[in-house]
MILUM-251485 format. One line per field, with one value per residue: x, y, z of N, C-alpha, C in turn; chain. Coordinates in steps of 0.02 Angstrom, whole numbers. Example, Ala and Ser with C-alpha at 12.3 -4.5 7.8 and 13.67 -1.06 7.14 Angstrom:
BEGIN
nxx <- c(660;642)
nyy <- c(-284;-112)
nzz <- c(390;354)
caxx <- c(615;684)
cayy <- c(-225;-53)
cazz <- c(390;357)
cxx <- c(660;645)
cyy <- c(-165;2)
czz <- c(390;394)
kette <- c(A;A)
This chain:
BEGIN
nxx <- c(3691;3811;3887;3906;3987;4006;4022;4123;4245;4376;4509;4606;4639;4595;4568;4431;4368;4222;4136;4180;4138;4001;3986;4001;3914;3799;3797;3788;3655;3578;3621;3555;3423;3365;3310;3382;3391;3342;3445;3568;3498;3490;3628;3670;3632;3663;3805;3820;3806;3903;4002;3980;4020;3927;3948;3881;3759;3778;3868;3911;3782;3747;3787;3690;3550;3552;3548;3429;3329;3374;3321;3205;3145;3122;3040;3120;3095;3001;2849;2789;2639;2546;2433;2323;2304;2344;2361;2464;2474;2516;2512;2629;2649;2750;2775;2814;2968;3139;3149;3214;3156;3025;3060;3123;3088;2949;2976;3038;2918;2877;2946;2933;2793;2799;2848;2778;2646;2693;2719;2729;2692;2721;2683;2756;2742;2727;2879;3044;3189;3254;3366;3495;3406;3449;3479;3349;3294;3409;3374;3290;3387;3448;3346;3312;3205;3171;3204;3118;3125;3064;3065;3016;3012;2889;2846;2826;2797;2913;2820;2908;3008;3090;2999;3092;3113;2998;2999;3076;3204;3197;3251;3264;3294;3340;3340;3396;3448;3598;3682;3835;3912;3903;3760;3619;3618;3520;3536;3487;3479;3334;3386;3523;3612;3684;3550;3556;3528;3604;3645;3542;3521;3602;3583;3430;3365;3394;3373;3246;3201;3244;3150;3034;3075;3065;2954;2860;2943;2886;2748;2733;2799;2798;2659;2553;2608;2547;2608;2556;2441;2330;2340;2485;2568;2621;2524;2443;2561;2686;2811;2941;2906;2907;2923;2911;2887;2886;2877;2924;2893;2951;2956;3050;3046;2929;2876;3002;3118;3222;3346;3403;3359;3461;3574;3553;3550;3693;3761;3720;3768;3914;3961;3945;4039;4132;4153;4220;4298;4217;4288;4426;4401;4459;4404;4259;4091;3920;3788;3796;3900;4022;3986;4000;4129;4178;4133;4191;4318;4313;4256;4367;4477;4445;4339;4337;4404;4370;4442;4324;4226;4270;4282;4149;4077;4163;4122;3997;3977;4067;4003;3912;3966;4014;4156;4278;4340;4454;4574;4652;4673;4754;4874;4836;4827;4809;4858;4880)
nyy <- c(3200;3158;3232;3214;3189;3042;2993;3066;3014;2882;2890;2779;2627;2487;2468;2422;2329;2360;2292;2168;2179;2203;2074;1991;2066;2011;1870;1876;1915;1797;1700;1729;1700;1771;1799;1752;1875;1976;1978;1999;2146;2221;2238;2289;2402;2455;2462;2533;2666;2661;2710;2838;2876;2888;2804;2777;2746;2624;2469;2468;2436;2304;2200;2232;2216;2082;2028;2060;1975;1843;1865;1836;1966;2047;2024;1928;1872;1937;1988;2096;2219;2299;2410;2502;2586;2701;2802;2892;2879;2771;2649;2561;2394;2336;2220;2190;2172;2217;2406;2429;2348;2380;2506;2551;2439;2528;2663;2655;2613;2717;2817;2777;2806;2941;2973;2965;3025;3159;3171;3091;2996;2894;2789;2681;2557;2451;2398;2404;2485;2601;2657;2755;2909;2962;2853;2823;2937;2999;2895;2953;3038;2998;2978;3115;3151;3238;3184;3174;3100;3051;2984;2887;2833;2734;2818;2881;3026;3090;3139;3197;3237;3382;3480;3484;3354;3302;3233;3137;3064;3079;3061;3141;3163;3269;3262;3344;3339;3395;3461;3430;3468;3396;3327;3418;3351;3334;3273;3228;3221;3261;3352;3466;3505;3440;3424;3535;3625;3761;3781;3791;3902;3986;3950;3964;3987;3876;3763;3755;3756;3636;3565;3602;3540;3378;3368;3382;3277;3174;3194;3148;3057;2977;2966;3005;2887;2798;2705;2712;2628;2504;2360;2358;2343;2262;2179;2142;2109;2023;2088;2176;2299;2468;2580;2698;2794;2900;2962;3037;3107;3197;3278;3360;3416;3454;3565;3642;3651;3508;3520;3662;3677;3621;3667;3770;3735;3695;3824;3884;3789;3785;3902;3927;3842;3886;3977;4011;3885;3804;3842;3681;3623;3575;3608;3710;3656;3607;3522;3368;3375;3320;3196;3142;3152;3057;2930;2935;2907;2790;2724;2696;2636;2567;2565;2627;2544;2551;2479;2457;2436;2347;2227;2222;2159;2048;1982;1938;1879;1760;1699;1644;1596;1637;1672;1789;1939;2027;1975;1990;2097;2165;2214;2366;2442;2608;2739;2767)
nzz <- c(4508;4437;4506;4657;4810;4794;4680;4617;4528;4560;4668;4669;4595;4475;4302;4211;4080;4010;3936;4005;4126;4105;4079;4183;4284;4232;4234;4371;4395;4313;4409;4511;4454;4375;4196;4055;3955;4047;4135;4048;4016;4131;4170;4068;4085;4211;4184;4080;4178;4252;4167;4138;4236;4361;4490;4597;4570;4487;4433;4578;4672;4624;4714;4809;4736;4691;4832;4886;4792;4821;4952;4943;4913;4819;4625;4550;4424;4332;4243;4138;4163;4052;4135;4104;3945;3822;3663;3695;3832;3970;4087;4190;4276;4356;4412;4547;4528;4481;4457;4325;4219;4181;4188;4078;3972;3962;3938;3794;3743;3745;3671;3536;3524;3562;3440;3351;3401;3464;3565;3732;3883;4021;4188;4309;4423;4580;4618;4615;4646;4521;4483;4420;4347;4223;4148;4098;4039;3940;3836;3741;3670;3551;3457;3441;3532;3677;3849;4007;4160;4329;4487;4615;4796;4924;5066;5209;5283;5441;5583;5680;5627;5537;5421;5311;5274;5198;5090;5053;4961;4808;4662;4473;4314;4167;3971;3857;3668;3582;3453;3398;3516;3669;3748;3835;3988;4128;4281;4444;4609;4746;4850;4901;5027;5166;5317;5440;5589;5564;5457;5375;5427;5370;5229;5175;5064;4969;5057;5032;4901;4908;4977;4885;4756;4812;4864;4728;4658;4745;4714;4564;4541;4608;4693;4575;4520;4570;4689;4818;4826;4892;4862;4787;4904;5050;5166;5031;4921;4894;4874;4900;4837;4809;4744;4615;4443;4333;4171;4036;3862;3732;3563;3459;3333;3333;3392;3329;3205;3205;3164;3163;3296;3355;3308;3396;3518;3508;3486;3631;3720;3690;3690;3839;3874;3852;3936;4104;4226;4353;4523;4529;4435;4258;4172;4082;4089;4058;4146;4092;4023;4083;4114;3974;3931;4026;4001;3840;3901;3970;3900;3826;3910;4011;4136;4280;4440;4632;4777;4876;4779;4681;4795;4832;4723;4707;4818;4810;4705;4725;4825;4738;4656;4512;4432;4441;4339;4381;4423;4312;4277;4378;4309;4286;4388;4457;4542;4724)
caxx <- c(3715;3870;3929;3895;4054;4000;4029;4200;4336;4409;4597;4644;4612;4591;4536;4392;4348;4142;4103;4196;4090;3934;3957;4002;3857;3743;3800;3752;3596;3561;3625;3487;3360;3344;3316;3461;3380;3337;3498;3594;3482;3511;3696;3690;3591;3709;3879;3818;3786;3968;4056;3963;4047;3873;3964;3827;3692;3806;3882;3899;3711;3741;3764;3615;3510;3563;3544;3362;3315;3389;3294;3136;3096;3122;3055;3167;3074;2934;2809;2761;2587;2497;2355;2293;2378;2299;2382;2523;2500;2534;2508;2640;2645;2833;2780;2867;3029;3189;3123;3253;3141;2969;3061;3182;3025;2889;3004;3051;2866;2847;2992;2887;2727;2798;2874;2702;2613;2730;2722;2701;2707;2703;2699;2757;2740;2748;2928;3088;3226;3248;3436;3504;3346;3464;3466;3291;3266;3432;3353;3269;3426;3475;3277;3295;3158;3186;3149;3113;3127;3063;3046;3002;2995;2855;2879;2778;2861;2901;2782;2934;3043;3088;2975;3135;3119;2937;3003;3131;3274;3182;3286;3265;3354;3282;3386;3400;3493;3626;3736;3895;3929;3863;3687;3621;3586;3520;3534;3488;3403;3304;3416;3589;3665;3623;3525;3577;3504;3656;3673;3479;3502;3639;3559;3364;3359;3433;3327;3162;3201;3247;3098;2995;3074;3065;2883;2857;2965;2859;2688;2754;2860;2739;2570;2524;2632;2512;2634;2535;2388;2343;2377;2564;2594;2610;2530;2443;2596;2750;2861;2964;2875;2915;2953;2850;2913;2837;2920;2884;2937;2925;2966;3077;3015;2854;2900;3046;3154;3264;3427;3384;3355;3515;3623;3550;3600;3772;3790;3738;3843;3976;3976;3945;4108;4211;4179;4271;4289;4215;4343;4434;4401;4487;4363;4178;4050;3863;3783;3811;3965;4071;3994;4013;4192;4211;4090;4235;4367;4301;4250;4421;4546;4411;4311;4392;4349;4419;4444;4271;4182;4284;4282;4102;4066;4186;4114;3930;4008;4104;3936;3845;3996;4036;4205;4286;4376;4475;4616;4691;4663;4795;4919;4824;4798;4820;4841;4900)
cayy <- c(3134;3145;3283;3194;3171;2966;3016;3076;2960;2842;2896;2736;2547;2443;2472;2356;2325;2386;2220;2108;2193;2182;1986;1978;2074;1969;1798;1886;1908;1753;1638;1735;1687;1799;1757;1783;1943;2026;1982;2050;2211;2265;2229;2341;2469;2478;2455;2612;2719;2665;2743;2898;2892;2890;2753;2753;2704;2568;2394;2455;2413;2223;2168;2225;2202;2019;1975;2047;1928;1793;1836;1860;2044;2076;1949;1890;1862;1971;1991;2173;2211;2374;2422;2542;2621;2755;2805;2932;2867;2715;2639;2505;2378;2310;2142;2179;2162;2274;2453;2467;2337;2416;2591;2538;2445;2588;2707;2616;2609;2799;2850;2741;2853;3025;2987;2977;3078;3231;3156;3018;2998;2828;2785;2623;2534;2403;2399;2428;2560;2608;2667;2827;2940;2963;2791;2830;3010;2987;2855;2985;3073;2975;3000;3186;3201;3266;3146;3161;3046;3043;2931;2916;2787;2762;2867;2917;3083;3074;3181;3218;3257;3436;3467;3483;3282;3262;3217;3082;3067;3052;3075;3154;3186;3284;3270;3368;3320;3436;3419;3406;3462;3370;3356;3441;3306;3362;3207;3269;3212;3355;3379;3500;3498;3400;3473;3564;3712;3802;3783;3792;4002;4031;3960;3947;3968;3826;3697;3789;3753;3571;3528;3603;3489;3332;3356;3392;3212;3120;3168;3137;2995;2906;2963;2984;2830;2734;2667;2689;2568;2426;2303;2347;2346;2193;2109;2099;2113;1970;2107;2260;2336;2512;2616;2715;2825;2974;2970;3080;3127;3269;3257;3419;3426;3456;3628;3689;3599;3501;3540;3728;3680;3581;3722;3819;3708;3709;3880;3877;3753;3796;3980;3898;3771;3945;4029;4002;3826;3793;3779;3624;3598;3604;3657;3744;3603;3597;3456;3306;3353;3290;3147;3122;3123;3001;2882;2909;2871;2727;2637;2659;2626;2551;2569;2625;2509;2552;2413;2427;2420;2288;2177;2211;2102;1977;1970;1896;1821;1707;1667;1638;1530;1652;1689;1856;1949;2045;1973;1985;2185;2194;2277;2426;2469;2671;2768;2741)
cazz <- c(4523;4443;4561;4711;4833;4781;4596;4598;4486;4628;4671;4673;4588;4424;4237;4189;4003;4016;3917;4070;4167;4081;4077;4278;4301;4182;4265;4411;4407;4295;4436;4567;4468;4310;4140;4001;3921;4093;4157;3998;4010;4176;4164;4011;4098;4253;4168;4053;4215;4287;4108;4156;4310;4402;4508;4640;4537;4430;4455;4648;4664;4611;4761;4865;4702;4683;4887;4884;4745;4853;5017;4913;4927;4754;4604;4482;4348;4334;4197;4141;4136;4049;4195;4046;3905;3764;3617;3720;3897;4002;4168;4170;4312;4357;4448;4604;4519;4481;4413;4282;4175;4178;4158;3993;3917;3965;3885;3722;3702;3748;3612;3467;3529;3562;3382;3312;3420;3458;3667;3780;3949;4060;4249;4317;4489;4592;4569;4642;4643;4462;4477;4411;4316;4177;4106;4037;3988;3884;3792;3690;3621;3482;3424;3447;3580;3739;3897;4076;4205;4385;4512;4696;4857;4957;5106;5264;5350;5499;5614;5729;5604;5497;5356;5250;5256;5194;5006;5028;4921;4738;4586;4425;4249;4093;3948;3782;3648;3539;3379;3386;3581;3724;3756;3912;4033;4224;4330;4507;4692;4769;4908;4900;5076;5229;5354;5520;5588;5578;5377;5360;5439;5345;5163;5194;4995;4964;5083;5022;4824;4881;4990;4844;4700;4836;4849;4679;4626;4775;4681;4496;4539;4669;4714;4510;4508;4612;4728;4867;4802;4941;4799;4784;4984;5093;5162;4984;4894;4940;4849;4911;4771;4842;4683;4545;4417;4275;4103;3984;3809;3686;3500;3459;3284;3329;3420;3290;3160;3245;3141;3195;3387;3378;3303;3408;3591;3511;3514;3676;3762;3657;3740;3902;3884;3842;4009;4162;4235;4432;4557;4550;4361;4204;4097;4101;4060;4068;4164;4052;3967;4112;4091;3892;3946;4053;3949;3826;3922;3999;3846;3776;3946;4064;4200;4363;4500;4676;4801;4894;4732;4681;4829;4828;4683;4708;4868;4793;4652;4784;4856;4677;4611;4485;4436;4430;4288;4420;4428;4248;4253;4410;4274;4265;4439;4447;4620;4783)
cxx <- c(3791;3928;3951;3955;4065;4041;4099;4243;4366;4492;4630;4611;4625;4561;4531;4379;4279;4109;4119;4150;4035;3920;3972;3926;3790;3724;3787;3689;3559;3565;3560;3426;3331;3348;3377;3439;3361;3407;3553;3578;3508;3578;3695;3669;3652;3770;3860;3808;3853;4015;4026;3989;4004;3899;3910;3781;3723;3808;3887;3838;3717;3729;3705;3562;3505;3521;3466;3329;3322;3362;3220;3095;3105;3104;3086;3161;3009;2907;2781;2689;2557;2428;2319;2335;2319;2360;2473;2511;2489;2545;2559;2658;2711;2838;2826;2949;3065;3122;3142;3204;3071;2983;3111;3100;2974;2925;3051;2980;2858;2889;2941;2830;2735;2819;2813;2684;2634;2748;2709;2737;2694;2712;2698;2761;2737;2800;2979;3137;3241;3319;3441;3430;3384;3463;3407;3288;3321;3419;3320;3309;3425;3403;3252;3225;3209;3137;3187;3103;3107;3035;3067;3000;2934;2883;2833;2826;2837;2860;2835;2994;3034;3048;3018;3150;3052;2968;3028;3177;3265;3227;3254;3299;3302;3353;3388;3458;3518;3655;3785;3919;3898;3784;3686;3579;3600;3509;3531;3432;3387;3335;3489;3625;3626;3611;3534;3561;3545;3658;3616;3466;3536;3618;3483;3345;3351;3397;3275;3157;3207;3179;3039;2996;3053;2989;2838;2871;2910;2791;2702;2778;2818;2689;2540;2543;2579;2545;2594;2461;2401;2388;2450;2613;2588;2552;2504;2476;2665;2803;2881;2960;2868;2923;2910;2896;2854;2879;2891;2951;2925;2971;2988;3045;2950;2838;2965;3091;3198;3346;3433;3394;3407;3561;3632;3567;3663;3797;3787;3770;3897;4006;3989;4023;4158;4246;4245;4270;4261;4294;4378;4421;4432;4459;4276;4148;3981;3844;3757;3845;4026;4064;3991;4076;4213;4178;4140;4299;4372;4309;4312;4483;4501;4375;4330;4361;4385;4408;4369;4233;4214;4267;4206;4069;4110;4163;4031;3942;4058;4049;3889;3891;3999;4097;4230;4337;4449;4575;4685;4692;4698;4851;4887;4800;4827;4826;4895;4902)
cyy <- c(3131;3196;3296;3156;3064;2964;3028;3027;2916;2875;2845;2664;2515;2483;2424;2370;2351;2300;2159;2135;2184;2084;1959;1981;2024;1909;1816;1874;1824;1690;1653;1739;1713;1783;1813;1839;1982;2043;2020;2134;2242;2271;2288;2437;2502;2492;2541;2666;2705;2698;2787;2923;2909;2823;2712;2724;2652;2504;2410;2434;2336;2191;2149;2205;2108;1955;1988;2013;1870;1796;1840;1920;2071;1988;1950;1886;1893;1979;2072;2160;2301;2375;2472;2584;2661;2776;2861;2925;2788;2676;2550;2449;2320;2239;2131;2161;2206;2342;2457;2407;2386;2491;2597;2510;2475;2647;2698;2620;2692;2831;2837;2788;2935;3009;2998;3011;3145;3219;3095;3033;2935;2848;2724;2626;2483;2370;2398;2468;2533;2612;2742;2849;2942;2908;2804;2909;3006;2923;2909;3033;3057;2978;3061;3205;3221;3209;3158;3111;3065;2975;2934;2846;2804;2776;2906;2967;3073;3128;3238;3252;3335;3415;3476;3389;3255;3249;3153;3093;3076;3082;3102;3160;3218;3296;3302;3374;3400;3420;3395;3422;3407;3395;3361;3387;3330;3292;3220;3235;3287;3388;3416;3483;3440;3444;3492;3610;3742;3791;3812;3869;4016;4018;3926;3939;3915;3759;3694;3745;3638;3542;3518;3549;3407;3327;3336;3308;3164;3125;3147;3082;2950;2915;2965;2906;2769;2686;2670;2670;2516;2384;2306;2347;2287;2229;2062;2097;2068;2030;2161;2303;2419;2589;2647;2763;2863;2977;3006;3117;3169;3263;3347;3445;3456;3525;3670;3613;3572;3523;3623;3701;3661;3619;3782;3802;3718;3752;3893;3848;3767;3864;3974;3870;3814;3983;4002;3949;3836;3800;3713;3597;3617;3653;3688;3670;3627;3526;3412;3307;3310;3210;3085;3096;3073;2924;2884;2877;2806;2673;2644;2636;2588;2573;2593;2595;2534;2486;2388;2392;2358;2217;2177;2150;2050;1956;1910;1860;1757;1662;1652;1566;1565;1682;1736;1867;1990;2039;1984;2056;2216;2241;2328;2467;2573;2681;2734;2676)
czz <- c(4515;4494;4631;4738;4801;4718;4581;4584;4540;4627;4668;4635;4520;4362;4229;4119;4035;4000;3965;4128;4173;4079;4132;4294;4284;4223;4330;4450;4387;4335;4487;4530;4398;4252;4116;3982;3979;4101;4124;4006;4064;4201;4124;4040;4169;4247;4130;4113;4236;4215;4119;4207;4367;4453;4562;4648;4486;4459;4523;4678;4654;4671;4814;4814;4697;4758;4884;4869;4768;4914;5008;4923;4855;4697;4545;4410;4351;4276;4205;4117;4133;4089;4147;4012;3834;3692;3622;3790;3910;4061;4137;4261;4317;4400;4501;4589;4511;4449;4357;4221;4145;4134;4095;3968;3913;3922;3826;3699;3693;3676;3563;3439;3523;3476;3313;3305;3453;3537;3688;3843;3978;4121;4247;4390;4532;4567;4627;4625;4562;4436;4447;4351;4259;4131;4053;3990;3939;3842;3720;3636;3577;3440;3432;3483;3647;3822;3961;4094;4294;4431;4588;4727;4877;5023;5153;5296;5409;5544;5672;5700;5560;5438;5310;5218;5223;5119;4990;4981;4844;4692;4522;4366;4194;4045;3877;3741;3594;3470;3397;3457;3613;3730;3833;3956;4122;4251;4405;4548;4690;4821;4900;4974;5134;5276;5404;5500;5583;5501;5337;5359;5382;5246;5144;5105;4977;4978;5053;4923;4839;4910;4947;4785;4735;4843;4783;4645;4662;4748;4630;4501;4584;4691;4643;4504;4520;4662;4793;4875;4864;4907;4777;4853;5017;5153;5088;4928;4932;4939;4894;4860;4813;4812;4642;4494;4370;4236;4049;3917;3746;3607;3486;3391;3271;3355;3370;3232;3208;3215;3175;3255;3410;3352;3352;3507;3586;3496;3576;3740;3744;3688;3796;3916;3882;3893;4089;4182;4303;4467;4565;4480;4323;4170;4121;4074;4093;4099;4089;4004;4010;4105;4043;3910;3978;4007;3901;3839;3944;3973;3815;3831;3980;4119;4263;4403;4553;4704;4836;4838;4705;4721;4851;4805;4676;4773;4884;4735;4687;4820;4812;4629;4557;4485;4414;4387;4318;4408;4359;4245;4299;4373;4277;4298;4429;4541;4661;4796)
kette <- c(A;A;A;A;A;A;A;A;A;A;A;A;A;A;A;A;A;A;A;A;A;A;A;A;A;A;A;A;A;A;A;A;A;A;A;A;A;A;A;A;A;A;A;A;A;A;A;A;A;A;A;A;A;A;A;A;A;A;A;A;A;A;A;A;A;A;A;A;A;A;A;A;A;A;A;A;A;A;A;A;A;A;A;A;A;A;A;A;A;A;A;A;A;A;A;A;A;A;A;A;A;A;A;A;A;A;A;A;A;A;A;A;A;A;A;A;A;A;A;A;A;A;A;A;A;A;A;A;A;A;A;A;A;A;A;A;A;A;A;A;A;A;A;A;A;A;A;A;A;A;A;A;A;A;A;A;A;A;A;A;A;A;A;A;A;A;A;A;A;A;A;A;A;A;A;A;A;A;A;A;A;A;A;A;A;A;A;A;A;A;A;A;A;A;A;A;A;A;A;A;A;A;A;A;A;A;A;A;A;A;A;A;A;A;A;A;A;A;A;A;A;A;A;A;A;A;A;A;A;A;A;A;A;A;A;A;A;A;A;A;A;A;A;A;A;A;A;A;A;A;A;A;A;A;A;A;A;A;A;A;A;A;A;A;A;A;A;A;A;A;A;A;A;A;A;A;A;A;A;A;A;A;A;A;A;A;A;A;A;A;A;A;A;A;A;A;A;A;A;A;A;A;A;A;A;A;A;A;A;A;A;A;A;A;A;A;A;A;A;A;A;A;A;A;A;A;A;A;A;A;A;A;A;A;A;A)
C-alpha cells in the first residue's frame, strides 16, 4: 500500500495538525447521519492511515464515504450483529454500513480471545469497503500478538476477460510486532503491475503469484466471508453491502517467549535496515518501517495535504455546512 505510486509524500501542499483533521473528519460524518462515537472512530481510523502515509486509504476516502451515506447506499448508523460466535471465532454482521466498524469491533473482541485462547479468528459482512487491511492486523501489536487482515469485494469475472482478473483488487496486511525497531507490517493488494500482454511475456512470474494471492484474498476475504449470501444482496438488501473480511490473531507467547521472539525480530530487521537501500531511498527498511517514519513525522509537523486532497474535503464540507481548518495552516505550505 504504502509503495503504491498513490502513496508517495505529495511534492507539494499544507501541514495539517492529525487532531484538526480528526475533528473535520468527525463533523463529517456526524452531519451525514452518524452517531458521535462512530463518527469519532472512523475519523480516528482514517486520520491514523494518512500519518502512515497510506494516503489512499485515509481522509481522501471522506468524501465518497460521506456522499454514499447521503444517496443511501451505505447506512449510517448501523447496528453490529454476531450471526454466531464460539469462544475463538466469529461471524460478525456489519448492517450494511461502513466496514471499518464491524472490522475495529470484531477485532478488539478477537485480541481479548486470542489473549485467552492463544487465537481467534472473525469474519464480517454485509458491509462496505473496510479501508487499508492494516488498520486492523496492527491492532494486535501493542498486545504482542500477531494479526492478519483480509478482505475482499463481491466480484463476478468477467467471462471475456483474462483470468489474471478473476480476483479483483482485495487487500491484505499481516503484522508482527518487534522491540525496539519497527514492527514488520506487509500491507499489500494482490496485484504488482498492470496487465498487457507485452509485460505479462516478459514477467509471467509475477502475474501468476498475483492471480494466486487475488484468489486466495477473494475466498478468505469473501466467499468464507459470506458476502455472497442472498440476504446481503439487493434486492433483499437496501445496502451496498458489498464487502467481507477474515481476521485472525495469534498470541506470540503461546509459540515462544515473547521477549525472546522480540529480540530476536530486532536482530533481524536491524540486519535488514544495515544493507543497501532500494533505488531512490535513503535507507534499507522492511515493509512497515517506512511507515513508522512518517507516522512520526506527521504527528509532530503534520499531515501533508496536497491541493486535490485538500479541495476534496472542503469540497463536501461546503456541501455539509462544515467549516474547514484549511485555511489557518496556509503558513506551512511546502513545494511548488
Amino acid at each position: 500500500m504504502a509503495g503504491s505510486p498513490t502513496n508517495v509524500p505529495p511534492a507539494s501542499g499544507i501541514r495539517v495538525p492529525p487532531e484538526e483533521l480528526r475533528t473535520l473528519v468527525a463533523a463529517l460524518f456526524e452531519q451525514a447521519g452518524t452517531s458521535r462515537t462512530d463518527a469519532e472512530l472512523i475519523a480516528h481510523l482514517l486520520v491514523l492511515t494518512d500519518l502512515r502515509g497510506v494516503f489512499s486509504h485515509g481522509t481522501q476516502q471522506t468524501r465518497g464515504y460521506v456522499r454514499m451515506m447521503l444517496e443511501g447506499r451505505v447506512n449510517p448508523r448501523p447496528v453490529l450483529r454476531p450471526i454466531s460466535q464460539t469462544d475463538t471465532t466469529q461471524v460478525l454482521d456489519g448492517d450494511g454500513g461502513m466496514g471499518h466498524f464491524p472490522s475495529y469491533h470484531g477485532t478488539q473482541w478477537a485480541i481479548a480471545q486470542a489473549k485467552e485462547h492463544g487465537l481467534a479468528a472473525l469474519t464480517t459482512r454485509n458491509h462496505f469497503h473496510f479501508g487499508a487491511a492494516s488498520k486492523y492486523s496492527r491492532m494486535a501489536l501493542d498486545h504482542d500478538l500477531i494479526g492478519l487482515a483480509i478482505s475482499s469485494h463481491r466480484y463476478l469475472p468477467d467471462p471475456n476477460a483474462p483470468v489474471l482478473f478473476a480476483g479483483g483488487g482485495s487487500p491484505m496486511s499481516i503484522a508482527i510486532p518487534a522491540g525496539t525497531q519497527p514492527p514488520l507490517v506487509l500491507d499489500m493488494g494482490a496485484y504488482f503491475l498492470p496487465y498487457t500482454e507485452e509485460l505479462f511475456q516478459q514477467f509471467p512470474a509475477t502475474f501468476f503469484k498475483g492471480l494466486g494471492l487475488a484468489a486466495l484474498f477473494q475466498a478468505l476475504g469473501g466467499i468464507l466471508a459470506g458476502i455472497y449470501k442472498p440476504e446481503v444482496q439487493a434486492p433483499l438488501s437496501k445496502w451496498e453491502s458489498n464487502q467481507g473480511a477474515f481476521i485472525v490473531l495469534f498470541d506470540v507467547k503461546r509459540f515462544m517467549p515473547v521477549d525472546e521472539f522480540k529480540k530476536e525480530m530486532d536482530r533481524y530487521i536491524g540486519d535488514a535496515r544495515r544493507m543497501k537501500p532500494l533505488p531512490g531511498y535513503e535507507r534499507a527498511e522492511l515493509p512497515g518501517g517506512l511507515e513508522q517514519q512518517r507516522q512520526q513525522e506527521y504527528t509532530r509537523e503534520g499531515i501533508p495535504i496536497n491541493v486535490e486532497h485538500q479541495q476534496s474535503l472542503e469540497e463536501i464540507a461546503a456541501q455539509m455546512g462544515v467549516a474547514t481548518p484549511f485555511a489557518r495552516y496556509a503558513h506551512t505550505h511546502f513545494g511548488a
